[in-house]
C-alpha positions as a Markdown table, in Angstrom:
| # | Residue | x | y | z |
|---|---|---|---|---|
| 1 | Unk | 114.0 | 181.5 | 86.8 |
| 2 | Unk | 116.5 | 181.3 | 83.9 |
| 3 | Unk | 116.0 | 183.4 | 81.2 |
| 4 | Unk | 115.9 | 181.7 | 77.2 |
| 5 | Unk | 117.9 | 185.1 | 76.3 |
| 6 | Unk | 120.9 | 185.0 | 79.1 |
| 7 | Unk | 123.2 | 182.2 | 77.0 |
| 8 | Unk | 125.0 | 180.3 | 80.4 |
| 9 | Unk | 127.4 | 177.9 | 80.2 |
| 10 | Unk | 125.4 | 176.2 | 83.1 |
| 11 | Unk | 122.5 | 175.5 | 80.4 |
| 12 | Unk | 124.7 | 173.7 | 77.2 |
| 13 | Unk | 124.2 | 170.5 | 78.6 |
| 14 | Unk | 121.4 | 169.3 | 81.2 |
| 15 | Unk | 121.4 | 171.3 | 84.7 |
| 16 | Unk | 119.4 | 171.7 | 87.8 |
| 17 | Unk | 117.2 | 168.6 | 89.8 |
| 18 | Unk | 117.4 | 166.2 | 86.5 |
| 19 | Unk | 121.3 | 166.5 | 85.7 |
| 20 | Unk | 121.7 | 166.2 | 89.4 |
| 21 | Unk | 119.3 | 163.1 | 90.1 |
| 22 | Unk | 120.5 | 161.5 | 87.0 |
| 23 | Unk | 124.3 | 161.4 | 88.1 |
| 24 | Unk | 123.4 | 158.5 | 90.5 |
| 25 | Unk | 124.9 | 155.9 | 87.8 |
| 26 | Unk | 125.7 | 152.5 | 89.4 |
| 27 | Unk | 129.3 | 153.4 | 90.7 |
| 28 | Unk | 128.2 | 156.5 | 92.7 |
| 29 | Unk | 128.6 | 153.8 | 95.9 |
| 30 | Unk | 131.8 | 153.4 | 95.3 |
| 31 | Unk | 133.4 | 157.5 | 96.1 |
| 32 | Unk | 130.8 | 158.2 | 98.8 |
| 33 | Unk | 129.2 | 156.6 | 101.4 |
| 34 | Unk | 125.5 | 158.1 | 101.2 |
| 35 | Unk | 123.6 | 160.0 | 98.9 |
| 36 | Unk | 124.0 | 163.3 | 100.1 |
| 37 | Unk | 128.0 | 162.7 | 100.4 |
| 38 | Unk | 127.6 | 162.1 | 96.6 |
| 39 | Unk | 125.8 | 165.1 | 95.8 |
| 40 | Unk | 128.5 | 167.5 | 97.7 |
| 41 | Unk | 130.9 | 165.5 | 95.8 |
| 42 | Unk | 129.3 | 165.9 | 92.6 |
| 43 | Unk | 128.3 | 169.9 | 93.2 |
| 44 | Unk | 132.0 | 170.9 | 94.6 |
| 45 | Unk | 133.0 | 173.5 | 96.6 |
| 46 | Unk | 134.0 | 176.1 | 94.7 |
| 47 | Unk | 133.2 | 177.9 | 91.1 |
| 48 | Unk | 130.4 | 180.2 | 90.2 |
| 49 | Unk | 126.9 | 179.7 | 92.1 |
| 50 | Unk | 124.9 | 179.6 | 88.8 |
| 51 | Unk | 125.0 | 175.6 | 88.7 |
| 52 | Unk | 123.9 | 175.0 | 92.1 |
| 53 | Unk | 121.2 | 177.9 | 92.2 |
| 54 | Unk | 119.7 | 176.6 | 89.1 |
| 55 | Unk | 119.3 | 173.3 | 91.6 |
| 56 | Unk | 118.2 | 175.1 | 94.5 |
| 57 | Unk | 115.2 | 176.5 | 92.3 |
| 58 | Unk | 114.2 | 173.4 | 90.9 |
| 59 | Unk | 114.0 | 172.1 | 94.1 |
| 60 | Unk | 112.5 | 175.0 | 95.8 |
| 61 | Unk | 109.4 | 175.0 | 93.2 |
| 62 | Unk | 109.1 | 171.6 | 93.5 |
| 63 | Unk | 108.5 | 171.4 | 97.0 |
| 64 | Unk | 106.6 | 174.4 | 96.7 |
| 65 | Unk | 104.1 | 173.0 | 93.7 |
| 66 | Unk | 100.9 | 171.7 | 94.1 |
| 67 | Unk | 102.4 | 168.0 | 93.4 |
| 68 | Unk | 102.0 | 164.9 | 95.8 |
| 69 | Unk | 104.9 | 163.2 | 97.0 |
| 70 | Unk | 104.2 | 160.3 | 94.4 |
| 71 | Unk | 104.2 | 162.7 | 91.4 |
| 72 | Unk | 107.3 | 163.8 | 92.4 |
| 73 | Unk | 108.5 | 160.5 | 93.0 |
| 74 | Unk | 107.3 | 159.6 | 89.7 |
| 75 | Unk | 109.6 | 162.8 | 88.1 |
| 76 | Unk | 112.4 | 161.6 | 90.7 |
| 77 | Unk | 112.5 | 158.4 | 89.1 |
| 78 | Unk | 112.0 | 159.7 | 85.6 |
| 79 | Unk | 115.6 | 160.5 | 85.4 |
| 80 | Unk | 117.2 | 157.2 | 86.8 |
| 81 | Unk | 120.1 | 156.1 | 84.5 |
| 82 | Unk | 118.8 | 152.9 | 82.4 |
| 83 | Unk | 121.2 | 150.6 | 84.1 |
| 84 | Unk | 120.2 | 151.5 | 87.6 |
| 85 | Unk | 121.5 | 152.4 | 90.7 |
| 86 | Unk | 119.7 | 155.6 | 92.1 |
| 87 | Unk | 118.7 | 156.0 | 95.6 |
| 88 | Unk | 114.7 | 155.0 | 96.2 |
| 89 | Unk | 113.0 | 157.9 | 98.3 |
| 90 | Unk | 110.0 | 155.4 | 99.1 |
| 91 | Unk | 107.1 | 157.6 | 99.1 |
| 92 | Unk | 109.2 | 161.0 | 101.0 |
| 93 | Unk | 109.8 | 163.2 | 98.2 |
| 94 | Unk | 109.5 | 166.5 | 100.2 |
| 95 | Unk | 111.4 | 165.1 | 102.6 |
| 96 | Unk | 114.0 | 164.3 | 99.9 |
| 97 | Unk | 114.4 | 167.9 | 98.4 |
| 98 | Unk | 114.7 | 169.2 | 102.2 |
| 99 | Unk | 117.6 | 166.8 | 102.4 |
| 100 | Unk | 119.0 | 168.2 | 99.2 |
| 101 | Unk | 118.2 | 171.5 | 99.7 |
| 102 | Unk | 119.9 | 171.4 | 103.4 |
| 103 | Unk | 123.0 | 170.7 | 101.2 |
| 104 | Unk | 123.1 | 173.2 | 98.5 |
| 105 | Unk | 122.0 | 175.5 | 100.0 |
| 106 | Unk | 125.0 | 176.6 | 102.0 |
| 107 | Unk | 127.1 | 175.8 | 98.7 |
| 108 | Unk | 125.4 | 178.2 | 97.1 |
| 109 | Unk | 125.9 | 180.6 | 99.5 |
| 110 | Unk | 129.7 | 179.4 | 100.0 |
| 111 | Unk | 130.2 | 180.6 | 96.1 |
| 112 | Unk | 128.4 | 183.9 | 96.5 |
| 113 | Unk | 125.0 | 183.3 | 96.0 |
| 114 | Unk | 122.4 | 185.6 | 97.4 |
| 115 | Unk | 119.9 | 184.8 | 100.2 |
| 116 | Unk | 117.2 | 185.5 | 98.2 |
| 117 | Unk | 118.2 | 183.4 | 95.2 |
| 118 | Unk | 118.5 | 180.3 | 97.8 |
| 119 | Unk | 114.9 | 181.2 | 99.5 |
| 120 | Unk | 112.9 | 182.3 | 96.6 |
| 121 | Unk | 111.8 | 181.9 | 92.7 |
| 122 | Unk | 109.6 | 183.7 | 90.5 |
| 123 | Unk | 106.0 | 181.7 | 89.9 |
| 124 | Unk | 105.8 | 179.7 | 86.8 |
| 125 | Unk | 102.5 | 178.3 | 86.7 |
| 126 | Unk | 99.4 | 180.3 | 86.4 |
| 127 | Unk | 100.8 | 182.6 | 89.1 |
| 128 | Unk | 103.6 | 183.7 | 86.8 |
| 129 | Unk | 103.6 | 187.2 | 85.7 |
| 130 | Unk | 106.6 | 187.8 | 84.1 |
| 131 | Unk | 107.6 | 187.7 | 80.3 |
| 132 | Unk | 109.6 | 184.7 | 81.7 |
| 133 | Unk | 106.6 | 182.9 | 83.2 |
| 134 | Unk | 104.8 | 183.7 | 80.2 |
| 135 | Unk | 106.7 | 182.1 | 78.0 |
| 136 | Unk | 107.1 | 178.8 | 79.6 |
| 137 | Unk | 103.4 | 178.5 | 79.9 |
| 138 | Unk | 102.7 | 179.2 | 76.0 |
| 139 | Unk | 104.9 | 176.2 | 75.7 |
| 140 | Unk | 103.2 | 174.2 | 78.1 |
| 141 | Unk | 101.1 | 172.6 | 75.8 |
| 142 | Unk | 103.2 | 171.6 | 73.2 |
| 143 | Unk | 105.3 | 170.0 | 76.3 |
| 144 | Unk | 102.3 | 168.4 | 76.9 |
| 145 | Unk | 101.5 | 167.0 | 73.4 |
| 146 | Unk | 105.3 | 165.5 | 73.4 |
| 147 | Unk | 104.1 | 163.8 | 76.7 |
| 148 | Unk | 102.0 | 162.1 | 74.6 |
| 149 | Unk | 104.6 | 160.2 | 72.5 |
| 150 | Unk | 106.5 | 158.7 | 75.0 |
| 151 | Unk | 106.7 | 154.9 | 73.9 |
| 152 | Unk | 108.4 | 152.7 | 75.6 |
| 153 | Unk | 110.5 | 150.4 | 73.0 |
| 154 | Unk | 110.2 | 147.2 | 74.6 |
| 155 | Unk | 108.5 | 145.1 | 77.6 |
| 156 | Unk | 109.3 | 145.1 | 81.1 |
| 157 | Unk | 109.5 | 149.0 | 81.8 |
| 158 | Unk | 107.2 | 150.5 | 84.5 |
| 159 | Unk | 103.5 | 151.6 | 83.5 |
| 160 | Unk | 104.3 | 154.4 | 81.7 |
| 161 | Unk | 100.8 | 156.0 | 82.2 |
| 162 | Unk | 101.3 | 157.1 | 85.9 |
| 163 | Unk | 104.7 | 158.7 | 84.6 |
| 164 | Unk | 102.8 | 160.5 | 81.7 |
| 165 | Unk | 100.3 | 162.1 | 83.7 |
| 166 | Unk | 103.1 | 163.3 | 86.4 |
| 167 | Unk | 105.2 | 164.9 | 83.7 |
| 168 | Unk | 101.5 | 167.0 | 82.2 |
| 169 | Unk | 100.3 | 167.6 | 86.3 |
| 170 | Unk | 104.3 | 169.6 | 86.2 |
| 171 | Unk | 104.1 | 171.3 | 83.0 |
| 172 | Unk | 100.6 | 172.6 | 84.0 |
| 173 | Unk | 101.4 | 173.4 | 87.6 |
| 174 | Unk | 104.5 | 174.0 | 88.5 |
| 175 | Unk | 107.0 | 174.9 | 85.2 |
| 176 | Unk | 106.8 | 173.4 | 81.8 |
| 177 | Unk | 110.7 | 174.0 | 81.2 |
| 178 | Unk | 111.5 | 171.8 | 84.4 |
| 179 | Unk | 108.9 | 169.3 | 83.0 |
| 180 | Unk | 110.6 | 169.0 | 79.7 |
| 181 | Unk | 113.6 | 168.4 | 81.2 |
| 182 | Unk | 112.0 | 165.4 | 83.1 |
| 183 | Unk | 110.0 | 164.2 | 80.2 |
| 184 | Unk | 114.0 | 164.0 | 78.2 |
| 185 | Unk | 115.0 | 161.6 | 80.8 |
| 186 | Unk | 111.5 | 159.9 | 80.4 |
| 187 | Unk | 112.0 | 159.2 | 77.0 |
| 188 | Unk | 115.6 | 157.7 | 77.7 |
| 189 | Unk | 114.4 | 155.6 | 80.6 |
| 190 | Unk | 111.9 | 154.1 | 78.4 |
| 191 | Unk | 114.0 | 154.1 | 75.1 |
| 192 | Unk | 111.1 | 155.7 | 73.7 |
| 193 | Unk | 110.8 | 155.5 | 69.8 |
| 194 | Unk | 111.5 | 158.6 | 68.6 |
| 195 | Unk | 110.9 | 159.8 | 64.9 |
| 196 | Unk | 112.9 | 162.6 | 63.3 |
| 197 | Unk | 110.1 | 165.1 | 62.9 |
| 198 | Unk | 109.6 | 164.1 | 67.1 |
| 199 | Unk | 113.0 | 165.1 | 67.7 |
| 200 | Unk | 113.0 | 168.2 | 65.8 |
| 201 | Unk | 110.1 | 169.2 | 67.5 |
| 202 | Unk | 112.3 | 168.6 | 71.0 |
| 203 | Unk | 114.9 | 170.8 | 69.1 |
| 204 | Unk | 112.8 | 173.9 | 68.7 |
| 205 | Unk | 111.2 | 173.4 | 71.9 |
| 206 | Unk | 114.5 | 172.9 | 74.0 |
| 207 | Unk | 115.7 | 176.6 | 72.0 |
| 208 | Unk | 112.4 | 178.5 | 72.9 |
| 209 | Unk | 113.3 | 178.0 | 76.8 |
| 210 | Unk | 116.7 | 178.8 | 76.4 |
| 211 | Unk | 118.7 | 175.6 | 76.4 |
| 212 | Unk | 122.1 | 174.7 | 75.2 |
| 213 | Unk | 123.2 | 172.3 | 72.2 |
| 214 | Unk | 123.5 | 169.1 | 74.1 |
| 215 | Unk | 120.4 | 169.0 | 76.6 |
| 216 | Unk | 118.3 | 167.6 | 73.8 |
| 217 | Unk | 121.3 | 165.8 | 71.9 |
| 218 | Unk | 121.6 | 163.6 | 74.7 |
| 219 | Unk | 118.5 | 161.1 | 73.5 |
| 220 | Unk | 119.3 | 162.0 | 69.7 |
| 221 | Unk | 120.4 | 158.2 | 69.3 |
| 222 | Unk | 116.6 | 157.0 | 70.2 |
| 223 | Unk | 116.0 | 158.6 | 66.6 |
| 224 | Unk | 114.8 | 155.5 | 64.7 |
């Protein structure tokens, strides 16, 4: 699990499952011819393995979590871009991050990476026992309040309840860092009204677990 005290480069903007999911933007069909081709394309070959490990855990705890395939569906789709084009997994979310993971894995492990960083992760949930773990979870509930003011700015989005209770079920029970990420794409997916006090309150969140400048600043223009 990343630490909020280890600066990376990896962390400045958004990283792991979301950045990754969200990078399906409408072109993506155009340089590859599946999914997966587009994700090796988009990982590389070659670099540090801190960028694709922090992946490989996401996906590893999500698997690994007490979530159904349609919350993590619901996550999964969280972090579509507004205009469309990401894959549908159609009810197989574990089957998805398999998929994924049967990819970066071995470029992980092409870059360096350890075995055990590409086969394991420290607990986050209530299992968590380190000062790591314990942080997240003290800021599971104010993930959870923020949850809560998700509003979708105009008609014609999907229910947003089913999407809300997904996003609370992973900062509860799997890792509330990996469900604030989700919830950031949330709120740009649903052009969520945002006031400033709501966005300073994603600010000083988004610093407690560690995060770069621009993981937040990305939604900073649904400040009303």
């Amino acid at each position: 699990m990343h630490d909020p005290a280890a600066a990376r480069e990896d962390m400045v903007f958004d990283f792991g499952v979301t950045e990754l999911a969200a990078s399906f933007h409408a072109d993506w069909v155009l340089y590859a011819e599946e999914e997966m081709d587009h994700v090796r394309n988009h990982l590389g070959t070659e670099g540090d393995p801190t960028r694709v490990v922090l992946l490989v855990e996401d996906l590893l705890r999500l698997r690994g979590s007490g979530l159904d395939d349609d919350e993590i569906a619901l996550l999964r789709h969280a972090t579509d871009p507004p205009l469309g084009g990401a894959p549908a997994i159609h009810g197989a979310a574990r089957v998805w991050l398999d998929r994924l993971l049967a990819v970066a894995v071995p470029l992980a492990r092409g870059r360096g990476a350890s075995e055990a960083s590409c086969t394991t992760y420290t607990p986050c949930g209530k299992d968590g026992s380190d000062a790591v773990s314990a942080g997240h979870r003290r800021l599971a509930p104010e993930v959870v309040r923020l949850v809560g003011l998700i509003e979708p700015r105009a008609e014609g989005h999907d229910p947003v309840d089913p999407v809300r209770r997904a996003l609370v079920r992973c900062a509860e029970v799997v890792c509330a860092e990996l469900a604030f990420r989700f919830l950031l794409h949330a709120m740009n997916g649903y052009a969520s009204r945002m006031t400033p006090e709501t966005y300073a309150r994603l600010e000083r969140v988004s610093a407690a677990f560690g995060h770069g400048p621009h993981v937040v600043d990305a939604i900073r223009y649904l400040v009303d």
